[in-house]
C-alpha positions as CSV (number, residue, x, y, z in Angstrom):
1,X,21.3,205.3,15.2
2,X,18.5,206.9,17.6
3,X,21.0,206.0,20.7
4,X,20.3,209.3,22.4
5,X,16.9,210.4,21.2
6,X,14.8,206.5,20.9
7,X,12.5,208.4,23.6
8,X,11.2,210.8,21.2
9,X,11.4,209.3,17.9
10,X,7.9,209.2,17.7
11,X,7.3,212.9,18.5
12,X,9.9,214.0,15.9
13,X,8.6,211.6,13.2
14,X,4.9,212.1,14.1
15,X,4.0,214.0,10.7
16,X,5.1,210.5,9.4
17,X,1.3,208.4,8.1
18,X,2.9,205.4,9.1
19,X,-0.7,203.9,8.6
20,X,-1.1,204.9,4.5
21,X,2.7,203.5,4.1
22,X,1.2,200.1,5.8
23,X,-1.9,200.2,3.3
24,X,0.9,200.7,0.5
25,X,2.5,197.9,1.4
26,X,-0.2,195.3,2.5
27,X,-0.9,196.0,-1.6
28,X,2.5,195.7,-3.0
29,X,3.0,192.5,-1.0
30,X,-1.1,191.3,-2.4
31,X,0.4,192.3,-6.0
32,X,3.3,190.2,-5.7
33,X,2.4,187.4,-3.5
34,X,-1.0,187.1,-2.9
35,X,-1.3,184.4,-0.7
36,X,1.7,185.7,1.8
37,X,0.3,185.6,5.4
38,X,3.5,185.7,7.9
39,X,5.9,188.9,8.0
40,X,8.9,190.2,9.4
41,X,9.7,193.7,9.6
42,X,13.5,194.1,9.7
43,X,14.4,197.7,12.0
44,X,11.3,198.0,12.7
45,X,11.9,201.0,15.6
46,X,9.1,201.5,18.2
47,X,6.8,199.4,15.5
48,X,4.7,202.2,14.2
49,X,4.6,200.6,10.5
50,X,4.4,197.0,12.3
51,X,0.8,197.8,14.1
52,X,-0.5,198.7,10.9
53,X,0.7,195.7,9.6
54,X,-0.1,193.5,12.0
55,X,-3.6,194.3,11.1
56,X,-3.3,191.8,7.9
57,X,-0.3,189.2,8.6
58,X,1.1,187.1,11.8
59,X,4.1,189.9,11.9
60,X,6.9,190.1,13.7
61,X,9.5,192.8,14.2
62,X,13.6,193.0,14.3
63,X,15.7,196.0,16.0
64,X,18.9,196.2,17.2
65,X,18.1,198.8,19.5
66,X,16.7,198.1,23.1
67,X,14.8,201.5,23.5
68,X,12.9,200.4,20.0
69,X,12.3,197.2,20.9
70,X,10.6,198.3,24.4
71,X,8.3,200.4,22.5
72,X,7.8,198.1,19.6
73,X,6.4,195.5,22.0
74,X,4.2,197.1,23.9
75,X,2.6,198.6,20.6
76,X,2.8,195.3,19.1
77,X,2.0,192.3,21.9
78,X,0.3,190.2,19.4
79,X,3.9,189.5,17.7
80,X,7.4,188.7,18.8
81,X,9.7,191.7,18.4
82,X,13.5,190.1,17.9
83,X,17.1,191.8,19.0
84,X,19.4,191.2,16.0
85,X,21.4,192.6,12.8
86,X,19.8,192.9,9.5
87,X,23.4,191.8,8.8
88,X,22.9,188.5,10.8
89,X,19.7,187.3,11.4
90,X,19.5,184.2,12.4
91,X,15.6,183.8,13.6
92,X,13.6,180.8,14.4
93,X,10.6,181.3,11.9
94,X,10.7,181.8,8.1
95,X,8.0,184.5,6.7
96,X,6.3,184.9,3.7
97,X,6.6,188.9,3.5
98,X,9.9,190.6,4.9
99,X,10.0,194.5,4.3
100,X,13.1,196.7,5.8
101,X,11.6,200.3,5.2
102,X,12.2,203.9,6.2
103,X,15.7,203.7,4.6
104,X,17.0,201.4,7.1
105,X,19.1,199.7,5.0
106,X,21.4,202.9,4.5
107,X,22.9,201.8,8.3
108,X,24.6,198.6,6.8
109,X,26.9,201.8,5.8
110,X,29.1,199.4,3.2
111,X,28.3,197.5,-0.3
112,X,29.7,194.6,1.9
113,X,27.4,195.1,4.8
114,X,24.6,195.7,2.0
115,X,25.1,192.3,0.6
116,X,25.2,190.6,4.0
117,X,21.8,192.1,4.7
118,X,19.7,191.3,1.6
119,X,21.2,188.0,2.0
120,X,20.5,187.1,5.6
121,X,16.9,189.0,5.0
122,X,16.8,186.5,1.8
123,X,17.8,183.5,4.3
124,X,14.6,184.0,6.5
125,X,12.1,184.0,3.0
126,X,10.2,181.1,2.8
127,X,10.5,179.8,-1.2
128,X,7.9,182.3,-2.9
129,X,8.6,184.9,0.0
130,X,9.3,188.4,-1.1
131,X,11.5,191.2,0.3
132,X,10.7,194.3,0.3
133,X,13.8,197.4,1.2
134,X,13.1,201.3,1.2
135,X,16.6,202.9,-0.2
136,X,18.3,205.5,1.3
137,X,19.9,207.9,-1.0
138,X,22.4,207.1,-3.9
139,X,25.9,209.2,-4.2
140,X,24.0,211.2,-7.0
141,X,20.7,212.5,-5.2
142,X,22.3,213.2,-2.1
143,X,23.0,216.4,-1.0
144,X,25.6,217.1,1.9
145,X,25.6,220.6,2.9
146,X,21.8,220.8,3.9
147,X,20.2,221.9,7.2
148,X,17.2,220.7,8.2
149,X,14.6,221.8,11.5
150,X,12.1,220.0,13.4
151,X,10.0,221.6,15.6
152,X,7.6,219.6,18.6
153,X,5.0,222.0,20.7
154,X,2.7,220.2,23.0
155,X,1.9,221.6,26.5
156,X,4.6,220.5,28.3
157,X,7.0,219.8,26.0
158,X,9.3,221.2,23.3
159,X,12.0,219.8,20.9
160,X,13.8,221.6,18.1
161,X,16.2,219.5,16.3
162,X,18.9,220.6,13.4
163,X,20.5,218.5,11.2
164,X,23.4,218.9,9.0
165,X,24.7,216.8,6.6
166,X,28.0,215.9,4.6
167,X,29.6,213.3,2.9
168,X,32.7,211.1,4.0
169,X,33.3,208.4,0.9
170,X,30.4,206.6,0.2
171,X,28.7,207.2,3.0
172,X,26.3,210.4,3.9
173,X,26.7,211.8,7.5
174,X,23.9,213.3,9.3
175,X,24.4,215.7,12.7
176,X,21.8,216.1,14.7
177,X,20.9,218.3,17.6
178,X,18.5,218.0,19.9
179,X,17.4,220.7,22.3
180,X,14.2,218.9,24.6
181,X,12.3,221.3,27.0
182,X,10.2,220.1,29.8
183,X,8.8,221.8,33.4
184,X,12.1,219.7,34.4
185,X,14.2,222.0,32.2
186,X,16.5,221.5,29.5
187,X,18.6,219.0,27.5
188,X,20.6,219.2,24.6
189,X,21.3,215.8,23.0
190,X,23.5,214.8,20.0
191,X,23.9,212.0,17.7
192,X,25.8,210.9,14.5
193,X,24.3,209.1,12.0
194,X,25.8,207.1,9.3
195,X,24.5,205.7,5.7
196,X,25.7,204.1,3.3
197,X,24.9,205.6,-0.4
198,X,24.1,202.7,-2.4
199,X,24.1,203.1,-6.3
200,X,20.5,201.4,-7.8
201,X,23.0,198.7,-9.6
202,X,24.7,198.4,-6.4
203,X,21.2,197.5,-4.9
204,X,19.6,195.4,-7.5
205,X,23.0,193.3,-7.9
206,X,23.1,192.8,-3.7
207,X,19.0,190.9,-4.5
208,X,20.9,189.1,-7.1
209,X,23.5,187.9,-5.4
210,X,21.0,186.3,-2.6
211,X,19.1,184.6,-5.3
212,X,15.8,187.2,-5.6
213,X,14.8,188.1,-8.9
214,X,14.4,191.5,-8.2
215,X,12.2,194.6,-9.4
216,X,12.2,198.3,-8.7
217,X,9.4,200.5,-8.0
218,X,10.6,204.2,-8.5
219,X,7.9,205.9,-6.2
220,X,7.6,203.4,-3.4
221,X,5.8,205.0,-0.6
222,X,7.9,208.3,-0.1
223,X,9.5,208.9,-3.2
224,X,12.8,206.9,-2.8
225,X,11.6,204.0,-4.4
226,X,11.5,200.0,-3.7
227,X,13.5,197.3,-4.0
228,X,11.4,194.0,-4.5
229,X,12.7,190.6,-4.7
230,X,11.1,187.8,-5.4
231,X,12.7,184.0,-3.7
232,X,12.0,181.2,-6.6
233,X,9.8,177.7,-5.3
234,X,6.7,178.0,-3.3
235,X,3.2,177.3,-4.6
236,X,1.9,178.9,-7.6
237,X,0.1,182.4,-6.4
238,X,-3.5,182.3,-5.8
239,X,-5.7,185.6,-7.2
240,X,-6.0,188.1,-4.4
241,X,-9.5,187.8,-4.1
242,X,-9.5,184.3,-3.2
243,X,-7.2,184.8,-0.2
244,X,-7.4,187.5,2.7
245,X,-4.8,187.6,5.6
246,X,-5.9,188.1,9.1
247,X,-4.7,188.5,12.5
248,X,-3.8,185.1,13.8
249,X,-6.5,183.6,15.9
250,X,-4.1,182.9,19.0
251,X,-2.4,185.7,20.1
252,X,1.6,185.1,21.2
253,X,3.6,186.5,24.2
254,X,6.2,189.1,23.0
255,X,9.9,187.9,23.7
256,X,12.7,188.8,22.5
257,X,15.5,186.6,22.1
258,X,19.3,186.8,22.6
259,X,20.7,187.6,18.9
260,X,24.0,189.0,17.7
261,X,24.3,192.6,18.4
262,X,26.0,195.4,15.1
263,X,25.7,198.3,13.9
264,X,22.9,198.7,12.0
265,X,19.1,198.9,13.1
């Protein structure tokens, strides 16, 4: 996880359009349940996908990280950003819409850990809801052995970071080196990062297992595809034309509550 570098996440991911991923997925979630109007975004970092989003539903945010969930706040004070595991969340509201995007789900590292987190993102669907999860790779499209740069230059400031990767088991292993300069001088930073490579079968029977009928988009919104599963009961769908989300009228303080810390975010 982004233990070392949360301060600069956004700098390193900025060639990221968070805001055409959001537009995907305010459609996907109109295609699939059309009358949806409250949703959770499970690691939801410093809430770049979640202002977008936040646009068109009541949304709220989950991260296990502090650092995130500063930054998610204060770029998202309309909704309440929550400190918890994807593997045990154990919220006060129940949503409509919950998406767990940007590969996220790769940090529940284990097929075990993957099964407790579709199932305790299942718990918090209201009946109808649907849950939407961004894979990480599988064991066959993943390729240790790569290096990979990223290069920041504003005024003041310059990152480089290199990445290698390899595999240990199941699960892919990232390096990454960060070398941040500033008038202040220099600092090298380091972190490991650890995901779980999930087999699609392995994914599709984790939605199965907590009840969602499930269905698999092979684009999704960066090429790795999506996972969407659908919790039976609710009311019948409405057409999309005859419902449109919007902001809630009354905006809510941002709190975060005490949860159940883990390892993934």
């Amino acid at each position: 996880m982004f233990t070392q570098a949360a301060f600069i996440y956004d700098k390193i991911y900025s060639f990221k359009d968070y805001r055409r991923e959001a537009a995907a997925m305010v459609r996907i979630i109109r295609k699939h349940h059309p009358s949806a109007t409250r949703l959770l975004d499970v690691a939801c970092g410093t809430g770049r996908h979640l202002e977008h989003l936040a646009r068109r539903f009541s949304a709220d945010g989950v991260d296990i990280l502090p650092q995130f969930r500063r930054i998610a706040r204060l770029r998202n004070p309309q909704g309440r950003i929550y400190r918890a595991d994807m593997r045990k969340l154990d919220l006060p509201q129940r949503y409509d819409a919950v998406v767990c995007l940007f590969s996220s789900i790769g940090y529940a590292r284990t097929t075990a850990g993957l099964g407790k987190a579709v199932s305790s993102m299942a718990r918090v669907l209201k009946p109808g809801g649907i849950l939407v999860v961004e894979p990480w790779f599988t064991p066959s499209t993943w390729r240790p052995g790569t290096v990979h740069a990223v290069n920041v230059e504003e005024p003041e400031l310059r990152i480089s970071r290199v990445s290698t990767s390899r595999t240990r088991g199941r699960v892919s292993v990232i390096e990454m080196h960060y070398l941040v300069g500033s008038p202040r001088g220099v600092r090298h930073l380091t972190e490991s990062h650890r995901l779980g490579l999930f087999t699609s079968a392995e994914m599709k029977a984790a939605f199965a297992r907590a009840g969602l009928a499930v269905t698999y988009d092979k684009v999704g919104l960066t090429g790795r595809g999506l996972y969407i599963g659908k919790k039976p009961g609710g009311a019948s769908s409405v057409p999309a034309g005859r419902c449109s989300a919007t902001r809630p009228g009354r905006a809510r303080r941002a709190r975060a509550i005490p949860r159940v810390e883990g390892g993934t975010g």
